[in-house]
Each structure stands twice: as structure tokens, then as C-alpha cells.
N, C-alpha and C positions, 0 to 999 in steps of 0.2 A: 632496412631493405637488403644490403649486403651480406647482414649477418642470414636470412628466410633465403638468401640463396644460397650462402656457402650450407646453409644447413640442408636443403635439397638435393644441391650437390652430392653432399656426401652420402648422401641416402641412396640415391643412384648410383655412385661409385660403390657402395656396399652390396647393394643390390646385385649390381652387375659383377663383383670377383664370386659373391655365393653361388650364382647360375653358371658361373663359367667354372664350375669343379667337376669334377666324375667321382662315382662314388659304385664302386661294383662289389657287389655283395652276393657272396658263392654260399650256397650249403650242400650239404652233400649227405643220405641215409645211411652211409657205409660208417659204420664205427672204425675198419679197418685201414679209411684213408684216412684217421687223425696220422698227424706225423709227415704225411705226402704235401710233396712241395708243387705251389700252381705254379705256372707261367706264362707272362703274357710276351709274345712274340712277335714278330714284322717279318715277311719276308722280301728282301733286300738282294736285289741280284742273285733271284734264287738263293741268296743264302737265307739259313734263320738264325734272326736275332734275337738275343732276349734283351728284353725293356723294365722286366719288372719281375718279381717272384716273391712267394708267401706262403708259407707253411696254412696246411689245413689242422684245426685246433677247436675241438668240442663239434666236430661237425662244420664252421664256420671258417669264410677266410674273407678277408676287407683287401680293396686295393684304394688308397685316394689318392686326387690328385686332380693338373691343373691338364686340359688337354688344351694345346695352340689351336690343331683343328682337326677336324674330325678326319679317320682313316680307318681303313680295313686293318685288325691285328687280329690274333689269334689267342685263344687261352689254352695253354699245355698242360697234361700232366700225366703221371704215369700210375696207373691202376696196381691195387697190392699182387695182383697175378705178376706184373711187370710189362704188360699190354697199356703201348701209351697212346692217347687220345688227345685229338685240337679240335675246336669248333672255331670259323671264324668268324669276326663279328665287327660289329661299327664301333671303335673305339671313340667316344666323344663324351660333348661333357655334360650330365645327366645322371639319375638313377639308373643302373644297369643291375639286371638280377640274374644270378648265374647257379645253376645248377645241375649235381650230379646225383641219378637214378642209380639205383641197386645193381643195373645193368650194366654203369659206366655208360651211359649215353648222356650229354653236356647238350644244355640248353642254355642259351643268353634273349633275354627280350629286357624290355624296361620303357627303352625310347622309342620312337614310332619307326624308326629305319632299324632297326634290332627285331622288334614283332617282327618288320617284312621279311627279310632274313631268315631270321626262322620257321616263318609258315614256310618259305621256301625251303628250308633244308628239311622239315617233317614232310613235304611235298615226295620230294628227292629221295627221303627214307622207305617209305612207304612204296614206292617202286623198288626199291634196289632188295626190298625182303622180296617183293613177286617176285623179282629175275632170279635171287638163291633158289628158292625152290624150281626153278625150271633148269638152273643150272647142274641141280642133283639130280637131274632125270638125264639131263647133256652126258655126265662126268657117269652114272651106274653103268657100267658091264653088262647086265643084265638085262639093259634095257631095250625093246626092238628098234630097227632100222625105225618103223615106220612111228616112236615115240620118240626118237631124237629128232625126226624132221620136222614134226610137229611143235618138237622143243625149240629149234631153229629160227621156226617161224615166228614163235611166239615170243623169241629175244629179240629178233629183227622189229615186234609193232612194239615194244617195247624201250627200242632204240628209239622210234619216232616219238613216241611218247615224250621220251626225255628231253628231246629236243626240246617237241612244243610246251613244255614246259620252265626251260630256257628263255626259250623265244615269247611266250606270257608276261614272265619277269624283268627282261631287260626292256619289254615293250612299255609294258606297265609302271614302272619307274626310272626310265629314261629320264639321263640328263640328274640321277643322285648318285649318290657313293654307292648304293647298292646295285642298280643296276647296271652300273660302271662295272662294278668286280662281276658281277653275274653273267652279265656279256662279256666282259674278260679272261673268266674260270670255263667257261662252254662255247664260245665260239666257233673251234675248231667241228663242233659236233653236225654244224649249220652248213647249210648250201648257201653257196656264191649270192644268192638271190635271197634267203633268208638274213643273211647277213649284211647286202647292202640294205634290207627294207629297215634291219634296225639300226645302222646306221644314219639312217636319211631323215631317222628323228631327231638326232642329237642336234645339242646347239655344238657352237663353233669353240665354247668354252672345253666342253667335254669331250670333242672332236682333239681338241690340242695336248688330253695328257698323254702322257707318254707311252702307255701300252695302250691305249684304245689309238692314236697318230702309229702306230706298229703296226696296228690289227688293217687299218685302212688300207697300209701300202702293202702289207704282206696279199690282201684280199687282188688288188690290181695285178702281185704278179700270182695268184693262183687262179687267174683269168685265163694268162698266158698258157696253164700247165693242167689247164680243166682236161673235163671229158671231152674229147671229138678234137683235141689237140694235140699240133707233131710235139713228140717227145722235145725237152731242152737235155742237149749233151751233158754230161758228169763224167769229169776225169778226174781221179785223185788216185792216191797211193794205195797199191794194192796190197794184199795181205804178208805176200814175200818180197815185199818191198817197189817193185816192178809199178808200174802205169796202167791201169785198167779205163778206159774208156766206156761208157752206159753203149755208146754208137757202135762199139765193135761186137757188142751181142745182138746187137738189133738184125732180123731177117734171117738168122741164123737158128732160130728157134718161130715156130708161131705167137711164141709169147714170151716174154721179160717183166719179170715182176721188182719191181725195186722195192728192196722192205728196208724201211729206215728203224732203227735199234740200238739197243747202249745195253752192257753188259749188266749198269746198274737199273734198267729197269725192269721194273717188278712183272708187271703186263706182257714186256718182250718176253721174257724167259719165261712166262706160264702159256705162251701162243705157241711155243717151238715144237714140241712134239706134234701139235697138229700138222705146222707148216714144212717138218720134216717128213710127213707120211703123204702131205700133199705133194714136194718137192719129188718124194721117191716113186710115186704113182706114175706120174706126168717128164721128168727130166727125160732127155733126151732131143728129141726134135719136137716135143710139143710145148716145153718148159726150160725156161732159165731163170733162176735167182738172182738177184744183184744187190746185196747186202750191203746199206751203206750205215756203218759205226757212227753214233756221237758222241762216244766214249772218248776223254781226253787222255786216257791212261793208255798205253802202248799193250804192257803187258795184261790187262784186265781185258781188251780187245779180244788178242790174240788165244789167250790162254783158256777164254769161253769157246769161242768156236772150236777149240781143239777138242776141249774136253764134253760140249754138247756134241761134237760131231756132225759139223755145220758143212756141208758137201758144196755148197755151192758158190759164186764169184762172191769176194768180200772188197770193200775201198771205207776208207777214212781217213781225212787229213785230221784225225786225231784235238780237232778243234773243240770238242762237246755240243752246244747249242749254237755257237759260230758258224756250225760245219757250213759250207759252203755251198753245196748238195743239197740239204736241208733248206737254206735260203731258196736255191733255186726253183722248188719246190713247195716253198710257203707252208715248211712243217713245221707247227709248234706243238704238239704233241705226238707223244711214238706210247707205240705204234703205229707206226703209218705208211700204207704203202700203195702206189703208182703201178698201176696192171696197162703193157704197152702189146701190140698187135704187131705182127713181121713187116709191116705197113709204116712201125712208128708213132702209129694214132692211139692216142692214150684214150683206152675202153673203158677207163673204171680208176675209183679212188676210194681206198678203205675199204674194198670189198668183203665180202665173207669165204673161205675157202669154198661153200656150197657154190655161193657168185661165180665166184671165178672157175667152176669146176663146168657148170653150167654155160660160159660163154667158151672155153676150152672142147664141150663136146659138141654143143651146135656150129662148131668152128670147123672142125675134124670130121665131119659125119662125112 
């Protein structure tokens, strides 16, 4: 009898270290990526980590191994052009099957939270080609007034789009790793209201990790700093060193736009030429700028605005994603910016230069 147990036992213990492996198996049609190295990465206090790496060989590359527990990671690699590419995916322990198109476009599925991910991300792709093509009609010279406004239009239903598409995902698998990171990678994109309804599904388990217990309390104080609400003060270091206060522009212009910004974002610096042909329109008594840096570097700060030729109030306590300003304001991604009335009463968040040109001349008229 001892022995029909120890021997069960072991069957079950065997059983159970085989299921508990991963086993991710990449291919790829490019005969040019033999030689190209993968990489599987974590991102860790915004930094990226590598975890694992493996040359691509006949087309094919194997990763194995033993996962404690499942997580969002990411597979890296850099394309023979030198254009490099991550998909992220549910790192766990299962068949996982990855691959790379002639296009350089990475797909991961295998396990049932991997499929969802992914129809998410072809979701996601599948929009972001409509918006290119609208954004080549935004970006041609040639194009009329009356096909850019059209083009306008048609990025703004297309922002709701993404949203509701967001907002499907995190609703729809609430409370798994996937909709964790889903709701964690798009939140910012949601209204106050959209964001507590997905909230108010979660359990108390998924309520307590660490960036979704972030999102919670960041949402309570951008309660505070909504639309139809008096501005919160921002005083930090000014660009010549001096003390700029948000409160000493206010009333002194019909309007104050805070636009939050880092040298190193990619999005900031492709927005500026718009927002400097806005600023040059409107400054004077109808507009003020109030640039607040999340750049932690002094002279990466300083030495953009010089050289972009940024005209208008700058402040950062030089803190990065700490900034202070940013907290107050409940920004976790930048671009981002706080459109305020000579009144103090914050009109608008993340608006569109069209938006805000629009509440500027019904304002003026």
C-alpha cells in the first residue's frame, strides 16, 4: 500500500514540474534575422531588464525554462535594418509560440491569456494603420483647410475608438494579468468615470497591486484637478533659476495652458511645432504657456527649449516622473496638458489645439 502511494506520488510530482515549464518557440521568414539576438525583458521602475537572450538559428530560436509565476515581459529584438521591435506578452508556464512576419511584426499566442493579448494588440493595430493614413492627409502641404479639419475629426472618433476598445479589454478580463496590464498601459486615455466603472470590478486582490493601488489614488486626486475645477497652485524652479508660481499667470491672460513635457519624449517634441504656431497666434492677453519639465537632467531641459525656441514660462524641479507638479495633477503620461480660464476654472484636459482654439474664440468674441 505504501509503495501504490509513494508510486502516485511521484507521478504527480512529475506531472506537476512538466506543466510547470514554459517553453517559447519563435520562428521567423527572414533568412536575414539568422544571427539576430531575441530578448526577453521586464520593465522594472521604468527601467528595461533583460532576463534572457538567444540567437536566432535556421530561422528558429527556443527559450526554456521554469516560470514561479506568471507576468507581463516583453520579447526584444532588432530587425537587419537596425529598427528594433518588443511585443508584450504573459510570460508563464505553457507552450508559447512566437513569431516574426517578413514585415517585422511579432506575434505571441500559445496560452489562453497570450491569444487575448494578442487579438488585442491586432485590435490596436488595425486602428493605428487608419490613423497613418489620416495622419498623411493632417502632415501634406497640399492639403485644404477644409481636408485637414475633416482629417481632425476623424483622429478625434478615432481616439474614442481606442479608448472603447481599452475599456472592452480591461472590462472583459478583469481581475487576470491581462487586464491588469491593459488597464494599466491605457488608463490615462479614459475619463474619471470610465475609469472608476473599471475599477469597481476588480476584486480587492487586484485592487492591491502596486500600479493598479497607484491608478486608484492617482484617479481621487485628478477628481480634484477635473474639468469645472479651481486650478491647484504649482511653484517650482524656473528656467533662470528664479521661482515661478502657476498662480502668478493666472488672470493675467484669458487663458493658461500647462503642458507637461521631457526633453526625452518622443510625442513632446513631434507636438511643438503645432503648439509653438498655437502659442504664437494667441500669446499675449489671450494665452499663456506654463511648461512643466519631467526631465531629470538640467542641461537636456534647458538646452531643448533654447534650441526648439520655446517662448513661453518654463518650471521643473528636475525630478523626472516624481515631478511634483505632475503628482499634483495626476499625470502619468506626457504629453499632457491642463487648459485653465482667467477665472482659474480648469476648461479642459488634453485637449486638441482645434479644442482649445475653439473655447479661446467663443471666449473672445
Amino acid at each position: 500500500m505504501k509503495k501504490a502511494i509513494f508510486t502516485l506520488l511521484s507521478v504527480v510530482l512529475l506531472f506537476g514540474c512538466n506543466s510547470s515549464k514554459y517553453k517559447i518557440e519563435g520562428t521567423t521568414v527572414d533568412a536575414e534575422m539568422n544571427g539576430q539576438t531575441v530578448f526577453i525583458k521586464e520593465r522594472i521602475n521604468r527601467v528595461w531588464v533583460s532576463t534572457d537572450s538567444v540567437k536566432i538559428e535556421n530561422g528558429r530560436f527556443v527559450f526554456e525554462g521554469v516560470c514561479d509565476s506568471a507576468k507581463i515581459a516583453y520579447i526584444f529584438c532588432e530587425l537587419p535594418s537596425g529598427e528594433r521591435i518588443r511585443q508584450p506578452f504573459v510570460f508563464e508556464n505553457g507552450k508559447i509560440n512566437v513569431s516574426i512576419d517578413s514585415l517585422g511584426m511579432l506575434s505571441v499566442n500559445g496560452t489562453a491569456q497570450n491569444d487575448i493579448l494578442q487579438t488585442y494588440q491586432y485590435d490596436k493595430q488595425k486602428l493605428y494603420e487608419r490613423a497613418d493614413t489620416i495622419y498623411k492627409t493632417l502632415n501634406d502641404s497640399t492639403a485644404q483647410p477644409e481636408e485637414k479639419k475633416n482629417a481632425e475629426i476623424e483622429i478625434e472618433k478615432l481616439n474614442k475608438e481606442e479608448v472603447a476598445i481599452d475599456i472592452r479589454y480591461s472590462t472583459e478580463n478583469v481581475n487576470t494579468i491581462v487586464g491588469s496590464f491593459i488597464f494599466e498601459s491605457s488608463f490615462y486615455g479614459m475619463s474619471i468615470q470610465e475609469k472608476e466603472a473599471v475599477i469597481a470590478l476588480m476584486d480587492q486582490e487586484t485592487k492591491a497591486k502596486g500600479r493598479i493601488s497607484e491608478i486608484i489614488e492617482a484617479v481621487q486626486i485628478e477628481k480634484k484637478t477635473a474639468v469645472g475645477q479651481q486650478f491647484s497652485d504649482i511653484k517650482l524652479a524656473g528656467i533662470a533659476g528664479d521661482s515661478l508660481a502657476l498662480s502668478s499667470l493666472i488672470g493675467k491672460t484669458e487663458f493658461v495652458l500647462i503642458d507637461f513635457w521631457a526633453s526625452w519624449c518622443g510625442p513632446c517634441m513631434k507636438s511643438l511645432p503645432e503648439l509653438k504656431s498655437f502659442y504664437d497666434k494667441y500669446k499675449g492677453t489671450k494665452l499663456e504657456i506654463l511648461g512643466v519639465s519631467l526631465d531629470d537632467d538640467e542641461n537636456a531641459w534647458k538646452s531643448t527649449v533654447e534650441k526648439q525656441q520655446l517662448k513661453w514660462k518654463h518650471i521643473s524641479d528636475l525630478k523626472g516622473w516624481k515631478c511634483e507638479g505632475a503628482k499634483l495633477y495626476a499625470v502619468n503620461a506626457i504629453p499632457a496638458t491642463v487648459f485653465i480660464n482667467n477665472k482659474g476654472v480648469i476648461v479642459g484636459r488634453n485637449l486638441t489645439i482645434g479644442q482649445m482654439e475653439l473655447i479661446i474664440q467663443k471666449t473672445t468674441k
